[in-house]
MARLUM-679247 format. One line per 10 residues: their letters; for each residue x, y, z of N, C-alpha, C, O. Coordinates in steps of 0.02 Angstrom, whole numbers, always signed. Example, Ala and Ser with C-alpha at 12.3 -4.5 7.8 and 13.67 -1.06 7.14 Angstrom:
REM residues 2
as	+660 -284 +390 +615 -225 +390 +660 -165 +390 +712 -166 +423 ~ +642 -112 +354 +684 -53 +357 +645 +2 +394 +670 +57 +402
REM end
This chain:
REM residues 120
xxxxxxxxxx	+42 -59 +0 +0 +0 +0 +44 +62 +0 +86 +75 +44 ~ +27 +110 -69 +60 +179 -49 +41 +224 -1 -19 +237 +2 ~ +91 +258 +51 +58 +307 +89 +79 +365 +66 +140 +366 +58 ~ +45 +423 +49 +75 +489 +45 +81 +531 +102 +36 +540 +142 ~ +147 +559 +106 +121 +612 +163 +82 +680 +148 +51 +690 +96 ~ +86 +713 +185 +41 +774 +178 +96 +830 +193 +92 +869 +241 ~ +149 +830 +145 +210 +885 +152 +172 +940 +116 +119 +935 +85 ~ +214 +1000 +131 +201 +1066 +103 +210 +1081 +33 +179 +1125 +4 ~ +270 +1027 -1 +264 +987 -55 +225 +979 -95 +211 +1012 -145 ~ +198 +919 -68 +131 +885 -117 +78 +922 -114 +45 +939 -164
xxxxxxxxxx	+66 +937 -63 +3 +1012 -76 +13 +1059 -105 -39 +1087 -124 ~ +72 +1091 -124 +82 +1135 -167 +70 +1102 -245 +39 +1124 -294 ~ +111 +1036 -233 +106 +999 -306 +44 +992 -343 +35 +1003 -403 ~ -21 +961 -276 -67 +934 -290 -135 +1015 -304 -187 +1007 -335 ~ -118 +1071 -278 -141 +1149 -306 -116 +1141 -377 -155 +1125 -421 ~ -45 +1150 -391 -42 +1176 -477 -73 +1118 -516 -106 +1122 -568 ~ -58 +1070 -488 -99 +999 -558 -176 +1019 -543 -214 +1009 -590 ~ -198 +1040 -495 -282 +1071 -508 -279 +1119 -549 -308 +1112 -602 ~ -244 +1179 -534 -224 +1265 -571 -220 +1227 -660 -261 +1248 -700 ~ -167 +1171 -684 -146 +1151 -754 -212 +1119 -781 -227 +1126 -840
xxxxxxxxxx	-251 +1086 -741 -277 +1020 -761 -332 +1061 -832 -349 +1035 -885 ~ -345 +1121 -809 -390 +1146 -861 -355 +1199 -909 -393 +1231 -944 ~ -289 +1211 -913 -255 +1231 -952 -251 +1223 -1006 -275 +1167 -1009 ~ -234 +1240 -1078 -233 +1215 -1139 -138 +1233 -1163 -98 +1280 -1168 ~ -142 +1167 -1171 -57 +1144 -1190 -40 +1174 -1263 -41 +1137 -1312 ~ -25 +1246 -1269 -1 +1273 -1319 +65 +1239 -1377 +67 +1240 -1438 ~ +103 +1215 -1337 +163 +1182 -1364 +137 +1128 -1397 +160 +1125 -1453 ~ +96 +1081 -1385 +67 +1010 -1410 +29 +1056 -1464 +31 +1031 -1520 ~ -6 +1119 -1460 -48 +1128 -1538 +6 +1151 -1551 +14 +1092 -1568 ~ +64 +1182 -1563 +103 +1209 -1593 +135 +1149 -1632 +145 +1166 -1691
xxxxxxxxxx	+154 +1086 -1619 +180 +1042 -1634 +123 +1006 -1693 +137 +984 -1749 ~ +67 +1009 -1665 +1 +977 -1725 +3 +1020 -1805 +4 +999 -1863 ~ +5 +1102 -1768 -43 +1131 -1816 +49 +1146 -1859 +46 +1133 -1919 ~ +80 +1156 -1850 +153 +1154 -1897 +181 +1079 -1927 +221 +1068 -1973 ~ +142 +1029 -1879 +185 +969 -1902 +259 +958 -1881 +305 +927 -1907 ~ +254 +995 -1822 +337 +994 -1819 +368 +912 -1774 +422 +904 -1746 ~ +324 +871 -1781 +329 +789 -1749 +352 +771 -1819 +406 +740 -1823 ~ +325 +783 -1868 +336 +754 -1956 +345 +770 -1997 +323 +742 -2047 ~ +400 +847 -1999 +450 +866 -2041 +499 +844 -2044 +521 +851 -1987 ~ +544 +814 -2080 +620 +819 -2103 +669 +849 -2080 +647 +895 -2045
xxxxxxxxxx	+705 +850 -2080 +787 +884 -2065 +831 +851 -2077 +826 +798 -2107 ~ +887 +877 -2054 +968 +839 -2047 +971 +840 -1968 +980 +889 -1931 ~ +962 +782 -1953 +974 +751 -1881 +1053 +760 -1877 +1092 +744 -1922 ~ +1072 +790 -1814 +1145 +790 -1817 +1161 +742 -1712 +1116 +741 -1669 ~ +1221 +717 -1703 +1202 +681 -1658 +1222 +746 -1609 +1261 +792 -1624 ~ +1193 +741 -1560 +1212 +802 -1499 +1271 +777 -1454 +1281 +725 -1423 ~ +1305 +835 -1461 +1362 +852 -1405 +1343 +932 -1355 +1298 +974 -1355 ~ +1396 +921 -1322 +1419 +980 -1270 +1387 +1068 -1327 +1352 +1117 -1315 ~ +1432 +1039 -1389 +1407 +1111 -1417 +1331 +1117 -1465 +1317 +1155 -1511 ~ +1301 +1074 -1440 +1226 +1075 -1517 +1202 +1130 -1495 +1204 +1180 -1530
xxxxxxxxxx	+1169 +1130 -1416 +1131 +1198 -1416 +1156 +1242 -1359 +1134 +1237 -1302 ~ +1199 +1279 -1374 +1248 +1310 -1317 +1202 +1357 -1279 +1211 +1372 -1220 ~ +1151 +1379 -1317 +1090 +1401 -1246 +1030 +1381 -1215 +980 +1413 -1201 ~ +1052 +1289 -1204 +996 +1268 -1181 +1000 +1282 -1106 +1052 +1276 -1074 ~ +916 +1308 -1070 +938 +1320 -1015 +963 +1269 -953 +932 +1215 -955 ~ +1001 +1272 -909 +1017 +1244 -846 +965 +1248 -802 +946 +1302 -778 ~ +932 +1179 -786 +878 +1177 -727 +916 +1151 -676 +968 +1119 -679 ~ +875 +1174 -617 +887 +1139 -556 +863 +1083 -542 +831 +1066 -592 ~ +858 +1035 -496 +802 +1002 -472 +731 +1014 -445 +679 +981 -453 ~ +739 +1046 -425 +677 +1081 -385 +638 +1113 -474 +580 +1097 -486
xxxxxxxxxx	+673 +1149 -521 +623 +1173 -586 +601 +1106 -628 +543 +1098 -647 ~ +654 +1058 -642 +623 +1009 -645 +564 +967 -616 +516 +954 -651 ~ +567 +952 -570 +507 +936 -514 +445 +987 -525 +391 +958 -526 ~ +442 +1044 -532 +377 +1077 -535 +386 +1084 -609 +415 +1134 -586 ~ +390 +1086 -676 +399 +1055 -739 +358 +1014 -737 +301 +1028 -756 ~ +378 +929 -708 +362 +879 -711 +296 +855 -646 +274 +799 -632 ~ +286 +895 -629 +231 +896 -555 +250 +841 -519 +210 +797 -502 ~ +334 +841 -501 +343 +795 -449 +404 +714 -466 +429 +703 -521 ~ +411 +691 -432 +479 +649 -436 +457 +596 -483 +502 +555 -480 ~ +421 +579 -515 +392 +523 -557 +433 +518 -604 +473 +472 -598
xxxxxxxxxx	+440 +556 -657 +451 +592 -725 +532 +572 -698 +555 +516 -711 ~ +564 +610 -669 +628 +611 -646 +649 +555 -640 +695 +533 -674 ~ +614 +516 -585 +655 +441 -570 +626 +396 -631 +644 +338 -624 ~ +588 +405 -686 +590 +369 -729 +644 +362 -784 +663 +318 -823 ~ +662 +432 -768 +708 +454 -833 +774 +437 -799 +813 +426 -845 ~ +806 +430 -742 +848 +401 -697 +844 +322 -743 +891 +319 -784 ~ +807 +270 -745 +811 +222 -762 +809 +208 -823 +840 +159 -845 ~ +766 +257 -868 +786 +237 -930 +837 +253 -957 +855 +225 -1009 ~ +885 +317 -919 +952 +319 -931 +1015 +282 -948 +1054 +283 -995 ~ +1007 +247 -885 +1029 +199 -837 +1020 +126 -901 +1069 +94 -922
xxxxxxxxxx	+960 +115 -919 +960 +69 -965 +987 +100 -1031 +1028 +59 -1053 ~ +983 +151 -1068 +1030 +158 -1124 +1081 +155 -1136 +1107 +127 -1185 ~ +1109 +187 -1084 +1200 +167 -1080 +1198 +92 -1074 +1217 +56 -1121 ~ +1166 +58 -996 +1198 +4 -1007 +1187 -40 -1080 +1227 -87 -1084 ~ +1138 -35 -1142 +1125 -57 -1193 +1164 -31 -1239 +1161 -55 -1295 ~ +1224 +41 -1220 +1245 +54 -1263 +1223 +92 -1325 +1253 +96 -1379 ~ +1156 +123 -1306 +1119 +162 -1366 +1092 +228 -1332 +1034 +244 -1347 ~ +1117 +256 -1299 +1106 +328 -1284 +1140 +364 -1312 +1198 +377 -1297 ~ +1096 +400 -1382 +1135 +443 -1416 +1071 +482 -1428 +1023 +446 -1439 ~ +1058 +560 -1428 +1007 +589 -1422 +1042 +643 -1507 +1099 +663 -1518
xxxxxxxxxx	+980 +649 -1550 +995 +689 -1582 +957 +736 -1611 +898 +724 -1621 ~ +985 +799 -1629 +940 +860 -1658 +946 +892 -1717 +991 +883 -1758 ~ +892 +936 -1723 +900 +966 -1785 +923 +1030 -1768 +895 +1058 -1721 ~ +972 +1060 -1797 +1002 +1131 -1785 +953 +1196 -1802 +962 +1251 -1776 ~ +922 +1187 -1829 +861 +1238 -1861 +807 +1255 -1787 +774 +1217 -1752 ~ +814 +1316 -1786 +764 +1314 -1718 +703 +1336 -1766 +699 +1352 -1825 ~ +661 +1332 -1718 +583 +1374 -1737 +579 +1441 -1733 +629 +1465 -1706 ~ +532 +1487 -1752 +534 +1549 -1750 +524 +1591 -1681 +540 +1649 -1665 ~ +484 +1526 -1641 +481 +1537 -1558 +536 +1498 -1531 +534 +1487 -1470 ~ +587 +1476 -1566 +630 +1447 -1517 +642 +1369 -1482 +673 +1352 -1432
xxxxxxxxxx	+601 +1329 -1535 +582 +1267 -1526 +643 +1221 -1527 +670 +1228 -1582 ~ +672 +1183 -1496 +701 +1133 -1509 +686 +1074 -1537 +637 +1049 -1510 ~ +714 +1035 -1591 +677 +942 -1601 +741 +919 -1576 +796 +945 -1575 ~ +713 +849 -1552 +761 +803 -1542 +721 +746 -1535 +660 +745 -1528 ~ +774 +680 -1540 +738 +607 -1529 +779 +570 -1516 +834 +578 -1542 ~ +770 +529 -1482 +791 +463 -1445 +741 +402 -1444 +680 +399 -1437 ~ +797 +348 -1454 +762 +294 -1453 +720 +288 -1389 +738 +311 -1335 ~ +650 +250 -1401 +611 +269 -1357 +606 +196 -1312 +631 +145 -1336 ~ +575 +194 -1252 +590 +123 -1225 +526 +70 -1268 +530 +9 -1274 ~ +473 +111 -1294 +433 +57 -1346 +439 +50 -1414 +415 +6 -1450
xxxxxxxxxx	+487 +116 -1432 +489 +122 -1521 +544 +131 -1531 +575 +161 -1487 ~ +587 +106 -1604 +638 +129 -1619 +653 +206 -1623 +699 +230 -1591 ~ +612 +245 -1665 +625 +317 -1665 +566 +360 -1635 +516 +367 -1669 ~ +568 +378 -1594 +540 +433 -1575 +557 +503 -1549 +604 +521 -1513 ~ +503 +539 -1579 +534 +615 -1590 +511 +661 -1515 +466 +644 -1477 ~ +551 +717 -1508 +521 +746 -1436 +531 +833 -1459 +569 +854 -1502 ~ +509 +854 -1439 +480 +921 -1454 +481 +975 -1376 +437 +989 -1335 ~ +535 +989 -1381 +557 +1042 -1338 +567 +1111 -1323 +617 +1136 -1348 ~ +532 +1149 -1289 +545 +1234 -1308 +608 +1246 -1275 +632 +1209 -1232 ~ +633 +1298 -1297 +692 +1311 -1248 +677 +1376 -1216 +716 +1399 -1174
REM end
């Protein structure tokens, strides 16, 4: 059985996922209504220099990003499984969007290619 506590935390967490829940996810229509999941490019593989101004999060911006440690410790393990498989190689297209969009894709843990769609 899970127990949650009742930290200052999760009540804060569990306010903004009420505040989001009726929100409308601009980035997901931005991605529909351009097609930017199923355009083309030149995939280039990412290093240190692909996007020299992507921003630096903390933990704590991540966590309220992601509404909480889920997202995080998942991505901890699927990490964790790419390297050890030897296929963690993440790659992008150099072309930003006119708002500043990033693409990139990585093999996904159910599909060979899948694409991810990032603002910066």
């Amino acid at each position: 059985m899970l127990i949650h506590r009742r930290t200052e935390f999760n009540v804060n967490l569990a306010e903004v996922s009420l505040q989001r829940v009726s929100l409308s996810n601009e980035l997901h229509q931005k991605v529909l209504t351009e097609q930017l999941d199923k355009r083309g490019g030149k995939w280039l593989e990412a290093d240190s220099t692909a996007i020299l101004d992507f921003p630096i999060l903390s933990m704590q911006d991540l966590k309220s990003i992601t509404l909480g440690n889920y997202q995080i410790n998942l991505a901890i393990r699927y990490t964790r499984q790419h390297i050890f498989e030897n296929r963690y190689t993440i790659f992008v297209l150099k072309e930003l969007t006119k708002d500043n969009i990033i693409r990139a894709k990585i093999d996904s843990r159910t599909s060979i290619n899948t694409r991810l769609v990032l603002p910066v």
